[in-house]
N, C-alpha and C positions, 0 to 999 in steps of 0.2 A: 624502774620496772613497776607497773601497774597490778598489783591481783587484790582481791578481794575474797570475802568469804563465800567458802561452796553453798549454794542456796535450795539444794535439793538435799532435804535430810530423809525423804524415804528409800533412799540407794543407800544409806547406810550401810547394810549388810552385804547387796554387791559391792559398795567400796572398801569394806573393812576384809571380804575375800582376794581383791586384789593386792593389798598391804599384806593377807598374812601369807600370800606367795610368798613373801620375801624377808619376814618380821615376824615373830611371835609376837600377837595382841592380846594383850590382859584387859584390858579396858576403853572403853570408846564413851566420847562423850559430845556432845553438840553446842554448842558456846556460839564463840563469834566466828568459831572456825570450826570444822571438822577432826576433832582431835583422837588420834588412836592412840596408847598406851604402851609400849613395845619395850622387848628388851632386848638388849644393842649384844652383838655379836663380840666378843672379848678381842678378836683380832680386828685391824682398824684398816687391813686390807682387803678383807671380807663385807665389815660393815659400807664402807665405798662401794666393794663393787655390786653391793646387792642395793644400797640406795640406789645408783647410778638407775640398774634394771628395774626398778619401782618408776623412780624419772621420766625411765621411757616409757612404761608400759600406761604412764599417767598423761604424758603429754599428747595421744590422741585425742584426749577427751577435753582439752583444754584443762586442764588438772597441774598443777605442780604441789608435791610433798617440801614440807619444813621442817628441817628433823632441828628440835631445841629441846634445850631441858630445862623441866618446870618442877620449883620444889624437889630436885635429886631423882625428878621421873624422866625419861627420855621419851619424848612426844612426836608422833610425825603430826603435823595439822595437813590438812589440805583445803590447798586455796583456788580459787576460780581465778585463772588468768586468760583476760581478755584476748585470741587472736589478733596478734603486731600487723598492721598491712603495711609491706613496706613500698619507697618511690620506686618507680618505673625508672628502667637503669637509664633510661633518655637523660634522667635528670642528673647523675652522676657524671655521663662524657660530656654533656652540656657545660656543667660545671668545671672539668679538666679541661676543655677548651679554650675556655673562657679563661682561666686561670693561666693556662701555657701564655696566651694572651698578652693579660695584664703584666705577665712576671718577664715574657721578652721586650715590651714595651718600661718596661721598670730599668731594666740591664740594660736598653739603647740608654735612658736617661745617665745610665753609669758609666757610661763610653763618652758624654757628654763636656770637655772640658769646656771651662771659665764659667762665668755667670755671669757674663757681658749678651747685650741683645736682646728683642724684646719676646714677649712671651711668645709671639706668631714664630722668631727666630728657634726659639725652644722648640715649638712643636716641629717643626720643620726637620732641627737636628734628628730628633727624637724620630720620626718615621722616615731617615733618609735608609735606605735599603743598607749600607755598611755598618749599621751603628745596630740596627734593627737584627742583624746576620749576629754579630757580637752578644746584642743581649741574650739572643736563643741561646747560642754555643756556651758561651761561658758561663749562662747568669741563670735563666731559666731551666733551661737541662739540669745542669750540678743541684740546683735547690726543689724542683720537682721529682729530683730522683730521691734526696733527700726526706723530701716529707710522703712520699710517694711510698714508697718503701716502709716506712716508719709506720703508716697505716694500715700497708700488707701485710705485717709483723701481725699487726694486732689481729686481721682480719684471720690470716692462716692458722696462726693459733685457736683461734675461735673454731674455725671448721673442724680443725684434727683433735677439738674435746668435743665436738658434737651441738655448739653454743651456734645457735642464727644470729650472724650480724650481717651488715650495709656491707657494702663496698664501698672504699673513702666517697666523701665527698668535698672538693674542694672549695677555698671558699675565697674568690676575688679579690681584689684591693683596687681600686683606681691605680694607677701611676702618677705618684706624686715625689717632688723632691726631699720634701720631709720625712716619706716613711718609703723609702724606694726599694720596697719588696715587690708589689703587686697580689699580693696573697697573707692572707690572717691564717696560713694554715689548712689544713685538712682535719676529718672526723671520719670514723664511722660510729653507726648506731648499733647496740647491743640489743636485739630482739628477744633475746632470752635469759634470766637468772642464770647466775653462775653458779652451777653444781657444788662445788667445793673448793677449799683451798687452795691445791695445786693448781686445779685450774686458774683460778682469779689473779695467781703470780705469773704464771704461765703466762696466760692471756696480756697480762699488764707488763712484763718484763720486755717481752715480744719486741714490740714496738719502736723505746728506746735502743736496745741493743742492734735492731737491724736498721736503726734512722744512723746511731752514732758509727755502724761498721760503717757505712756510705759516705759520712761526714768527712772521716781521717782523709781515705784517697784524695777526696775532693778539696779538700783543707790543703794537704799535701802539694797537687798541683796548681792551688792558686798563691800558694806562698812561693812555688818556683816563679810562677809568673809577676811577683809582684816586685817592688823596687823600693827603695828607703829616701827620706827627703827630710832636710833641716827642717827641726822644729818652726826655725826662726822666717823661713819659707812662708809657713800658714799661716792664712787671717786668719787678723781676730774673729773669736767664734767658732771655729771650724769644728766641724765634731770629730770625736776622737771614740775610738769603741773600744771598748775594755777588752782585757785581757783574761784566760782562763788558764790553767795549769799546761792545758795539750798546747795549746798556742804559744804558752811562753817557753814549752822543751822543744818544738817545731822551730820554733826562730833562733832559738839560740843556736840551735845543729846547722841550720841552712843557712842561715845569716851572721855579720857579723857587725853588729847596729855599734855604730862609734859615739858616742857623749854626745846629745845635741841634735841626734837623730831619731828619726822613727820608720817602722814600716807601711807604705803608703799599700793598702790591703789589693790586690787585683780583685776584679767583681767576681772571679771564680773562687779565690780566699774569701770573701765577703759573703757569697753563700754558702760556702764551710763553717762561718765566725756565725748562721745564722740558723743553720744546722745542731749546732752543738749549744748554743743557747735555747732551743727550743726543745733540745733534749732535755738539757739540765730544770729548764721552766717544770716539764713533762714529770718530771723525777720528782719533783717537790714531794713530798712527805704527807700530802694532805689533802681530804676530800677526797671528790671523782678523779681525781687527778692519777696519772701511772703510778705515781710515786705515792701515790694515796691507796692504791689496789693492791700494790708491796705491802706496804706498810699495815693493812686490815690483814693479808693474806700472813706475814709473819707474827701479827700480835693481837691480832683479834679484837677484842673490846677497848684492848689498850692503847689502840692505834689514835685514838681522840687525842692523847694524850700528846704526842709527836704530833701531829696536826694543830695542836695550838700553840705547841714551843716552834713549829714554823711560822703560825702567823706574827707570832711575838717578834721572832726574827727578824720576818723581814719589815717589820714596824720600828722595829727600832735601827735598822740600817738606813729605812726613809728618812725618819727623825732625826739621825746624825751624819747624813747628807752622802754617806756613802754607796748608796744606788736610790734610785725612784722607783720605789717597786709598788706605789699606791695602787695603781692600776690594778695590779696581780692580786694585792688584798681588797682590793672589792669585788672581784671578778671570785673571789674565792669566799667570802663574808656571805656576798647576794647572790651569787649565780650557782657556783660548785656547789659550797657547803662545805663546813668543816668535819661532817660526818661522813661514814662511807657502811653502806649496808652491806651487813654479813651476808657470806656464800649461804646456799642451803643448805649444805652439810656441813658443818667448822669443827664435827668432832673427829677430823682426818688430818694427823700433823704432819707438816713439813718433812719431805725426807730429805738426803746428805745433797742429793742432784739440786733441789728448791733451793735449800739454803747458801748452796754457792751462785746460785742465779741469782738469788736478794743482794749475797755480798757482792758479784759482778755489781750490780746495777747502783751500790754502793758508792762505786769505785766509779763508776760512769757520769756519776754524781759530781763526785768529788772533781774529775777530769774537764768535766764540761761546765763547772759552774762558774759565771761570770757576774762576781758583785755588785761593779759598779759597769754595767750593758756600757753604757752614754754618758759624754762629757763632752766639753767645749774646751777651748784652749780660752 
């Protein structure tokens, strides 16, 4: 999120009348920022609900309030933040389109036995109308609702605190046999600073909890659909997908895998397995990331802190061969960032409803995380 400092200091005194609507101001001063001097309401349900009313009464004017404290002073600043223009929704059902798309043509590949025939034979299988009917139903449905969902979490949330964001947008994949999803996922964009705390948990909890509600069902009926096959069966090479906590009490209750066997995943289990990996990804502890937005929203400055004993983590699980998580640590290093910027108001703690939301999402963690994704036999 973009702001900059307010650049009109002859409104001072109409801006310092709007602030003491809401704030007793002792001192105002003009720096890099607009800063008013104020003293903070003793009750921390009050000071919210009167920043919140500041918030708004600020955001006509392209205006957002900073409430931090400088030297044991409690300061609002205010900043000039640039009007967000967001895409024209064309470009959002363009994208779910195209994604239902890529991700039913992914699923035909998944309906796909052997790996005999030439590639013309490949393409052939891959858009024959029965295989094509299977990747919808089974493949792209189940994992569209999945991330689909998981997005509208985030998004509902956002409206019901007052926050402008996108509506997802999905993001393609070719149909390839190596990464046979058809989709990198979905996003939306946050148009506006997060007010406070709650919100930021709120917001960032969202997500996860209503991608992984969707996961179990769908996990559920693809392990009914799916079947078990000697080890000694698979080529060499074959890939093999890791296992998480949910999966290994799923299989144990529905199945009964004998020495020498494994569960061959049905494509509606394999958008479950893919489901609940992108949960756990999501949850990570660090940066922009959900589990990063927890994690600022429970500990504030000292969220850095867990954001690097993550990346440690999973550097040293690369390093000792127990998952490939390289990707994830550059995608986090160069892209996220291991940092995550403070709500605008942080001085509103957590109350009994947040902090079992943090510890759910704790547990959804724990549930869905798969350490070593991919392997080969």
């Amino acid at each position: 999120m973009q702001w900059r400092a307010y650049p009109d200091e002859e409104n001072v005194q109409e801006l310092r009348q709007v602030v003491e609507k809401y704030f007793h101001v002792y001192d105002v001063r003009a720096e890099d920022f607009m800063a008013f001097f104020i003293d903070l309401p003793s009750d921390e349900e009050e000071t919210m609900h009167r920043f919140n009313h500041l918030l708004n009464a600020l955001k006509a004017r392209n205006l957002v309030p900073i409430l931090r404290m400088i030297n044991g002073e409690y300061v609002i600043m205010v900043a000039y933040k640039p009007p967000v223009k967001g895409k024209p929704r064309w470009v959002n059902i363009s994208l779910f389109i195209t994604t239902i798309f890529t991700t039913m043509l992914s699923g035909s590949l998944l309906f796909i036995e052997g790996n005999g025939g030439t590639f013309g034979d490949l393409v052939k299988e891959m858009f024959s109308p029965g295989n094509l009917f299977q990747g919808l139903v089974f493949f792209s449905i189940p994992l569209m609702a999945i991330l689909g969902i998981h997005e509208l979490g985030h998004y509902f949330a956002s409206k019901r605190h007052g926050v402008a964001a996108s509506l997802p947008f999905f993001i393609p994949l070719p149909p390839n046999p190596i990464l046979p999803l058809g989709t990198m996922g979905a996003v939306i964009s946050m148009r506006e600073p997060i007010p406070d705390r709650r919100t930021l948990l709120d917001i960032g909890v969202a997500g996860p909890i209503a991608g992984f509600i969707v996961s179990i069902p769908v996990l559920i009926v693809g392990l009914a659909l799916s079947s078990t096959v000697s080890l000694s069966e698979l080529p060499q090479g074959s890939v093999m997908l890791g296992d998480n906590l949910l999966i290994l009490i799923f299989s144990k209750l529905m199945f009964n895998v004998p020495p020498g066997y494994t569960i061959s995943l049905h494509p509606t289990a394999f958008a479950g397995w893919v489901g609940l990996l992108v949960t756990a990804i999501n949850l990570l502890p660090a940066g922009q990331l959900d589990g990063g937005h927890v994690a600022r929203a429970v500990l504030r400055e000292k969220h850095r802190y867990i954001s690097f004993a993550t990346i440690i983590m999973l550097a040293a699980m690369t390093f000792l061969g127990v998952g490939n998580w390289l990707l994830m640590l550059l995608l986090l290093v160069f892209l996220l960032g291991t940092e995550h910027p403070p709500a605008l108001n942080e001085y509103v703690s957590l109350d009994f409803k947040r902090k079992i939301l943090a510890l759910l999402a704790l547990l959804i963690f724990i549930l869905s995380f798969t350490p070593m994704p991919v392997s080969t036999t």
